[in-house]
C-alpha positions as CSV (number, residue, x, y, z in Angstrom):
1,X,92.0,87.7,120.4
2,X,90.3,84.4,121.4
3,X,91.8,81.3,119.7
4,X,89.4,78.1,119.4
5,X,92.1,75.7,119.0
6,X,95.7,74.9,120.8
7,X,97.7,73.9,117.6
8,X,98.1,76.1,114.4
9,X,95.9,74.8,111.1
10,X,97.5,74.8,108.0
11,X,95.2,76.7,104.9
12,X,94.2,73.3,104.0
13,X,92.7,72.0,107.5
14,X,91.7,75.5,107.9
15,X,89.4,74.9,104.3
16,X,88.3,71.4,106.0
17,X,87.2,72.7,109.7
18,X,83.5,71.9,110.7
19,X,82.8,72.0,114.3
20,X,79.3,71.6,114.0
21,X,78.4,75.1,114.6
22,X,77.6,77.9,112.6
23,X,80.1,79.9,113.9
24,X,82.4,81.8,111.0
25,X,86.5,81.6,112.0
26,X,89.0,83.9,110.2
27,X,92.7,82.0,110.5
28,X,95.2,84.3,111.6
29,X,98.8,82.7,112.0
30,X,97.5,79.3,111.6
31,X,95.0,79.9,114.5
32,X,91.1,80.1,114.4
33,X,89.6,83.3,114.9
34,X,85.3,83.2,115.9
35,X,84.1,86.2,114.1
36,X,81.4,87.9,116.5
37,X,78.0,88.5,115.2
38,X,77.8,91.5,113.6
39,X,75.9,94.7,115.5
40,X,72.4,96.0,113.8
41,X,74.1,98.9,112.5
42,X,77.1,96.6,110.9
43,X,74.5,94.5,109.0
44,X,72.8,97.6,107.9
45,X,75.5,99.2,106.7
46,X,76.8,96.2,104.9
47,X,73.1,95.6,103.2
48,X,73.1,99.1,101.9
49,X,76.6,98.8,100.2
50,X,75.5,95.3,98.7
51,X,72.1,96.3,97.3
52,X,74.1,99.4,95.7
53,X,77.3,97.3,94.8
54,X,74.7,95.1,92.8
55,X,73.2,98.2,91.3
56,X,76.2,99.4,89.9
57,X,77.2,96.0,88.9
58,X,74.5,95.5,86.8
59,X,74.3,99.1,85.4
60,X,78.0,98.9,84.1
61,X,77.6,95.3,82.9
62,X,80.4,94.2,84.6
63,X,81.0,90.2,84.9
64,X,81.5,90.8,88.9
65,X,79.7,89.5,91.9
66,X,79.2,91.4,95.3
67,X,79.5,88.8,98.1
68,X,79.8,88.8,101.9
69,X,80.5,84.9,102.0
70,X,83.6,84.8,100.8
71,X,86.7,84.6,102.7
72,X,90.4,86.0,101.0
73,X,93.8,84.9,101.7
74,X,96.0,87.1,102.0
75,X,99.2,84.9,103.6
76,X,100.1,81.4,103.9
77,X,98.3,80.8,107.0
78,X,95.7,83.9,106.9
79,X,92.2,84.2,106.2
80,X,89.9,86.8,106.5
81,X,86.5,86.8,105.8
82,X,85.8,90.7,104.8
83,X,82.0,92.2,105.0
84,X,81.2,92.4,101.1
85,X,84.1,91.8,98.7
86,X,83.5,92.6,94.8
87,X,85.2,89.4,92.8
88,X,85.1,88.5,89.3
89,X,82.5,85.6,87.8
90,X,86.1,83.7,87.1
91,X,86.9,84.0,90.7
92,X,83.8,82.8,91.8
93,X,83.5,80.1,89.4
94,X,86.8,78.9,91.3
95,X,84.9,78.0,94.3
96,X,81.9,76.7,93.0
97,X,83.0,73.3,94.6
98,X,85.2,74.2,97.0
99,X,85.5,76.6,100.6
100,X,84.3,80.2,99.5
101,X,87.8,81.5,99.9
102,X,89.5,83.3,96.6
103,X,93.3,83.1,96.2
104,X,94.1,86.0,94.2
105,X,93.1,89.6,95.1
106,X,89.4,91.1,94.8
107,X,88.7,94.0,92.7
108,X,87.0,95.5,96.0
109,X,86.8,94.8,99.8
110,X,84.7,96.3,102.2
111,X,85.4,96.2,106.2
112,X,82.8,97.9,108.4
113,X,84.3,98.4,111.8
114,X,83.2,97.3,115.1
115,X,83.1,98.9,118.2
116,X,86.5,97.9,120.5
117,X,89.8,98.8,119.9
118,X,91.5,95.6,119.5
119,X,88.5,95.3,116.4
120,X,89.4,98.9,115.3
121,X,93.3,97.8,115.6
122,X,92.3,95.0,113.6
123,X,90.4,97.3,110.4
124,X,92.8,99.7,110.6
125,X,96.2,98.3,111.0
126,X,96.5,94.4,110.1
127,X,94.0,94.0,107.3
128,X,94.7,96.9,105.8
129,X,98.6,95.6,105.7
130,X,97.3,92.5,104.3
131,X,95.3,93.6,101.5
132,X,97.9,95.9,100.4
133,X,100.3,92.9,100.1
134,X,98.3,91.7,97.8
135,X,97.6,94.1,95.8
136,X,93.8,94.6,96.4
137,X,93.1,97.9,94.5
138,X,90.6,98.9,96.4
139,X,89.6,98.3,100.0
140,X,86.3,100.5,101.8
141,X,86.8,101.1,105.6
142,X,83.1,102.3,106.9
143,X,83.5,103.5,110.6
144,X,80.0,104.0,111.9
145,X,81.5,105.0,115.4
146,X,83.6,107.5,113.7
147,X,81.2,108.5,110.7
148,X,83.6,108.1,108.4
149,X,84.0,106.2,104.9
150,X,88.2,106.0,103.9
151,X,88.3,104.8,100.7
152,X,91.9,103.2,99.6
153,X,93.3,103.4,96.4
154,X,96.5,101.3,95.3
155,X,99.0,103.4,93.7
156,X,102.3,101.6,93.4
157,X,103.1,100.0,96.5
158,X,101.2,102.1,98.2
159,X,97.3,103.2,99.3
160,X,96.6,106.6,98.9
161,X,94.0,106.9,101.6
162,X,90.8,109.3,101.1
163,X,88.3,110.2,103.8
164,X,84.8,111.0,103.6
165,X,81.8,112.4,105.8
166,X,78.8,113.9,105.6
167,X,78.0,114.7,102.1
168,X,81.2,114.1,100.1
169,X,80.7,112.0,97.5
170,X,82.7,108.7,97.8
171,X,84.6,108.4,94.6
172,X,85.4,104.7,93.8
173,X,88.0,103.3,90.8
174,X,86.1,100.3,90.6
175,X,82.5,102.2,90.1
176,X,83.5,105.2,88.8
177,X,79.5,105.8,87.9
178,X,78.5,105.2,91.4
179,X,77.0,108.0,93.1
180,X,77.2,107.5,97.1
181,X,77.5,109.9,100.0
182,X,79.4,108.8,103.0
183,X,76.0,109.6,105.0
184,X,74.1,107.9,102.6
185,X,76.4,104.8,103.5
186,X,76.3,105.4,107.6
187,X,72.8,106.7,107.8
188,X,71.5,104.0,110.7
């Protein structure tokens, strides 16, 4: 993990950090965190899901948003900046004015994982942690490498932890109408 700075940030001065470039940091233990580009395949992947987040969206009338801008905290000195995350119109009123980073849990975040371990370690370990401690309900974990879609599900205190491939039809709490294969989501 490379860190930009030699002194922790606190949320605050994480919120305020400009150096100049266009370079997007997560802050992880008070430390800045440049987020690599995102492969071709990542991006598509991630387009695909938006256009069919939208979709759904708009077909169930919901007063939700699918973003990819938007950062979530999930500890005192944590941010992460998922690929899409599906947030209410109230949550993204709250950041009209300010950093693009919601305070209370999505209804939905998607991660698409990148080849490396310490980026698969990452995906599968840490933020998965972190979004359960605060309660997202439920968080997409797309492994093009793997071709593999796990879909978690909050139940309790807990994630109950589905995987899909090939043809299975992902079945989502959030879009319970949506109808999307796991190769339909991976197809490159």
């Amino acid at each position: 993990m490379t860190f930009v700075l030699d002194r922790e940030l606190t949320f605050e001065e994480y919120l305020a950090y400009d150096d100049g470039t266009d370079t997007r940091y997560e802050l992880v233990d008070g430390r800045l965190v440049p987020m690599n580009p995102p492969r071709g395949r990542h991006g598509k992947v991630t387009k695909r899901l938006l256009v069919k987040f939208d979709q759904a969206i708009e077909q169930q009338g919901a007063l939700w948003s699918c973003r990819w801008d938007v950062g979530v905290r999930t500890q005192k000195k944590v941010v992460r900046i998922p690929d899409l995350v599906i947030i209410t119109h109230e949550q993204e009123d709250a950041i009209d004015d300010i950093s693009a980073v919601v305070e209370t849990p999505p209804l939905l975040i998607v991660e698409v994982v990148s080849p490396g371990a310490e980026n698969q370690e990452r995906d599968y370990q840490d933020k998965r942690k972190e979004y359960l401690a605060i309660s997202v309900t439920e968080y997409w974990l797309v492994d093009p490498g793997e071709q593999k879609v796990i879909v978690h599900l909050l139940q309790g205190q807990r994630y109950q932890a589905t995987k899909y491939v090939g043809s299975s039809t992902i079945i989502s709490v959030a879009f319970p109408a949506l109808v999307l294969t796991a190769e339909q989501v991976l197809q490159g």
